[in-house]
N, C-alpha and C positions, 0 to 999 in steps of 0.2 A: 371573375369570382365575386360575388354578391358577398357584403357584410350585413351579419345581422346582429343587433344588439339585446343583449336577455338580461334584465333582469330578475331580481330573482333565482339566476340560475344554479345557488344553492340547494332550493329544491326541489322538491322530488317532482315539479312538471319541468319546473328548469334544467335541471340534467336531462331527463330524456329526452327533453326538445332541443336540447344543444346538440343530444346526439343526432337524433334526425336528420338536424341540417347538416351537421359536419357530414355526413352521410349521403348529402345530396350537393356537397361541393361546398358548402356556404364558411367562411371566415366568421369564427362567433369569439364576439366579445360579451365577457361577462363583466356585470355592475354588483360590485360589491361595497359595504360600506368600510371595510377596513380588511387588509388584505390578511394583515396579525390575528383577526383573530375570527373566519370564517370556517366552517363547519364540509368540507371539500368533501365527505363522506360517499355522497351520490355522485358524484365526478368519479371519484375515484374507482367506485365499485363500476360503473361503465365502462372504466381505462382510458376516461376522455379525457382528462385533468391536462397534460400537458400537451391537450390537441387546443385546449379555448385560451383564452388570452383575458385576465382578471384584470380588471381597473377598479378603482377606489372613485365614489364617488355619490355624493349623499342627495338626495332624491328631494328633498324638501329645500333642496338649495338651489334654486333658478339660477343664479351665475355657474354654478358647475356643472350644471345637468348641459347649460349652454357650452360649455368650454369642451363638456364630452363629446359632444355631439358635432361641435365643428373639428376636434383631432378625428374623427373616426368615420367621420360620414356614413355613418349606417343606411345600405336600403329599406332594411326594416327594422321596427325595434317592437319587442314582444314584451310587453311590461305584467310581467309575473310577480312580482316585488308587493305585496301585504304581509300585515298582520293577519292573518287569515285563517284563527280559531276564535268559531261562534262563541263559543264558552268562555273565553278568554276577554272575549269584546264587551261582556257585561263588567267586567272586575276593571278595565282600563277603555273604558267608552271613549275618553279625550283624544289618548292615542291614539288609539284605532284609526278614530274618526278623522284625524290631523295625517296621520303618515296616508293613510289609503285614497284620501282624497288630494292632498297636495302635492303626491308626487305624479298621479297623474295630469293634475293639472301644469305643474312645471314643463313632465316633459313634453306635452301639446301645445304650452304656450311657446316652447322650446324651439321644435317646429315650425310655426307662424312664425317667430319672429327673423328667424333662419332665413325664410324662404324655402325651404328644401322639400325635395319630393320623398322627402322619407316614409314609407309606409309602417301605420304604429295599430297595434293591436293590444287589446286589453281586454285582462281576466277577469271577466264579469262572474256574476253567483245566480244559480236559481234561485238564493236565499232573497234575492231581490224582491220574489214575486209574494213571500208570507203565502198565507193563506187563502191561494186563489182556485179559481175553477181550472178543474183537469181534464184534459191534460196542458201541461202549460206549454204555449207558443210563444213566437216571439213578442206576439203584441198585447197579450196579456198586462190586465191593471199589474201596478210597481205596489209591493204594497208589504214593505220590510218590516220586521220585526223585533230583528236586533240591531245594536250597534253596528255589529261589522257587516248589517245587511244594507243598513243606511249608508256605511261607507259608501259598499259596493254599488247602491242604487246610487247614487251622487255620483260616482266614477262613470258608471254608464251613461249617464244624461249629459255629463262631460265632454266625453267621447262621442255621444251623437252631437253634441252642439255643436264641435270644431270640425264636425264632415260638414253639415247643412249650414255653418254661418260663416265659416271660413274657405271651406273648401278641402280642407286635410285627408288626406286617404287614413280613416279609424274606421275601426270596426271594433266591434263587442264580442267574443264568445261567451257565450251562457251556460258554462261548465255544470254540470250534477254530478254530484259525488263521483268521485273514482279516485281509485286503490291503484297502490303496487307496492313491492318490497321498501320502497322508498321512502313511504308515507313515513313522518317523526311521530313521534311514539305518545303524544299526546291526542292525538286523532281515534276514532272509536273503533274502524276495525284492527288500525295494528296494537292496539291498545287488549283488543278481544283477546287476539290471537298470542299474541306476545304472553298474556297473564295465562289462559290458557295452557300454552305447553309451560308454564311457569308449574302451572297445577300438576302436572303429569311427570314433574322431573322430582316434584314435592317441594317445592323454591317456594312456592304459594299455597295457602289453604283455600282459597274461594275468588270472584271475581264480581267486585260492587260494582254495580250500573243503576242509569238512572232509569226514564222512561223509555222500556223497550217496547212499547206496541204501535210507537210513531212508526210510517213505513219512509221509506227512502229510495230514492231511484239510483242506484251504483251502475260502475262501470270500469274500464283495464285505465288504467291512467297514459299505458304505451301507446292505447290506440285513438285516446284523446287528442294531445298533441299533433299530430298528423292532420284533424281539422283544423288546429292552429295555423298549419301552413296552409293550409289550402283555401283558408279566407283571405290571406295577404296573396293570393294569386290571382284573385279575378279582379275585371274591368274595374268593379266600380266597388267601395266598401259598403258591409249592410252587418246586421247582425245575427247571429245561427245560437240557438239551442243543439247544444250535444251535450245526447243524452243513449241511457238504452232504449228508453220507452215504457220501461216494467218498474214499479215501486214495490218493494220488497220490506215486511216488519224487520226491525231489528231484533227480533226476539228470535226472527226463525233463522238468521244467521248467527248467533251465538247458539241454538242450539244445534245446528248444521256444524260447527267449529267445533262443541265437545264433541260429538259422537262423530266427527272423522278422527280425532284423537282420542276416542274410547274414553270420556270421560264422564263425569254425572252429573246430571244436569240439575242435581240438588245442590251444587257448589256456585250456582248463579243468584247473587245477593241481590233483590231490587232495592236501595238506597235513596229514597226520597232527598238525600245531601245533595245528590246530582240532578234533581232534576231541574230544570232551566226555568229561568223566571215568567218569558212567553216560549211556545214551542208549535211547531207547524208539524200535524198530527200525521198529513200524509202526503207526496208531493210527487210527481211523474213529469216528464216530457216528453215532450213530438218530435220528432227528430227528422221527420219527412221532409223539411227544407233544406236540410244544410246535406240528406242524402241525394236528394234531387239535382239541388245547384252547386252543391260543393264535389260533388261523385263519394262522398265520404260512406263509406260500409264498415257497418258495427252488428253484429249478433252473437256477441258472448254473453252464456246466460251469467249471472255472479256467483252461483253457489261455482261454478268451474272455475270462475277468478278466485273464489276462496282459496278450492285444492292449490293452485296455481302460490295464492298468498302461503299458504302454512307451509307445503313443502322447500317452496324456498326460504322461508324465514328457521325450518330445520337445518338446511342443506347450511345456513351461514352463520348458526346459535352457536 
């Protein structure tokens, strides 16, 4: 039986990729920083909760991260564990940039200093790329934006220097948006969708947003993770973009969101308060390599992930 170690796996990519592997035999332990007082929500809505095994142990601390890692000898470790809202990383830039960068670097130094053939994967962001030419690949200029894209871009370069100067089996995934019921409620489509049926119950009168004519590239968050594993399986580690392929306005999924809920789409406030101090107006990617060398297959359009989002977030309101 393989162990695999997740952090992170409070949320919503960490649950479903806990379940996965639990799914494909895997012993998963979860990195938590205090066992009192985590948020088991997405566990538990899975029914995984008392199949993973929860440790305490704080990520920016290189003596613990070491002490974890030689009780548990993980074959892989799947480092899901950021601050990981863009909006959030302008008001606390320090943090951001301190937790998302130093705890990957711990656990890689963790690694090295170990000796061990642990294989370690990390949640990179297309937020990385800012505003570059599309569609975005993987070799695309780095060319961040915000705080927590700087994190992420410093996390990746991290992660490529301990494959090519050490030797470490890392790899990158280069995540684009993706949804699922799971998503925390300060992210923009459960945020849509949530206030939305909020408006249709009369809980809410309107729903503020900032700039909706940025487009975005979404995707199922279930069917993300699945290229998670399937980068920690080949020969040699490299880096994948998963993505759909399709960048979509935000405008035309809020108003795809009222009128499957029959609602008017005069109740859509735009609120200059929200909008972002830099903002990357449109952004897509290629997904041709990681379909090619990973076998990974993705063609769900999003407005289906939508219905998919709203009817379960009725089914559990």
């Amino acid at each position: 039986m393989k162990t695999a170690l997740i952090t992170g796996i409070t949320g919503q990519d960490g649950a479903y990729l806990a379940q996965f592997l639990l799914n494909k035999g895997y012993e998963v332990i979860g990195i938590v920083r205090s066992e009192n007082s985590i948020n088991a929500k997405g566990l538990k809505y899975l029914k995984i909760l008392e199949r993973v095994q929860l440790v305490e142990c704080e990520l920016t601390d290189l003596s613990q991260v070491i002490t974890t890692l030689k009780a548990y000898e993980p074959n892989e470790i799947y480092n899901l564990a950021a601050q990981s809202s863009v909006s959030l990383s302008f008001n606390q830039p320090i943090g951001t940039i301190q937790f998302n960068v130093l705890s990957v670097l711990n656990l890689l130094e963790a690694i090295r200093i170990l000796d061990i053939s642990t294989k370690f994967y990390q949640a990179s962001s297309s937020e990385i790329f800012g505003q570059s030419q599309l569609p975005i690949t993987e070799d695309r200029v780095i060319n961040p934006l915000s705080p927590y894209s700087i994190s992420k871009a410093s996390a990746h370069w991290i992660t490529r220097n301990y494959r090519e100067a050490y030797g470490v089996f890392s790899c990158s995934g280069i995540l684009f948006n993706h949804e699922s019921y799971l998503r925390s409620s300060n992210f923009f489509i459960k945020k849509v969708i949530r206030t939305a049926i909020a408006i249709r119950t009369g809980e809410e009168q309107e729903l503020r947003v900032g700039n909706i004519d940025i487009k975005r590239d979404f995707g199922w968050a279930p069917k993300y993770v699945e290229a998670m594993y399937l980068m920690m399986q080949q020969e040699k580690p490299d880096d994948f973009v998963i993505c759909s392929g399709v960048s979509v306005s935000l405008r035309s999924l809020i108003e795809y969101v009222f009128e499957y809920l029959n609602i008017s789409k005069d109740l859509i406030v735009v609120d200059p308060k929200f909008y972002r101090p830099t903002e990357i107006t449109n952004i897509y990617g290629d997904n041709s390599k990681a379909k090619k060398q990973l076998g990974w297959d993705y063609d769900l359009s999003f407005y289906k992930v939508l219905e998919k989002l709203i009817e379960e977030e009725l089914e559990n309101g």
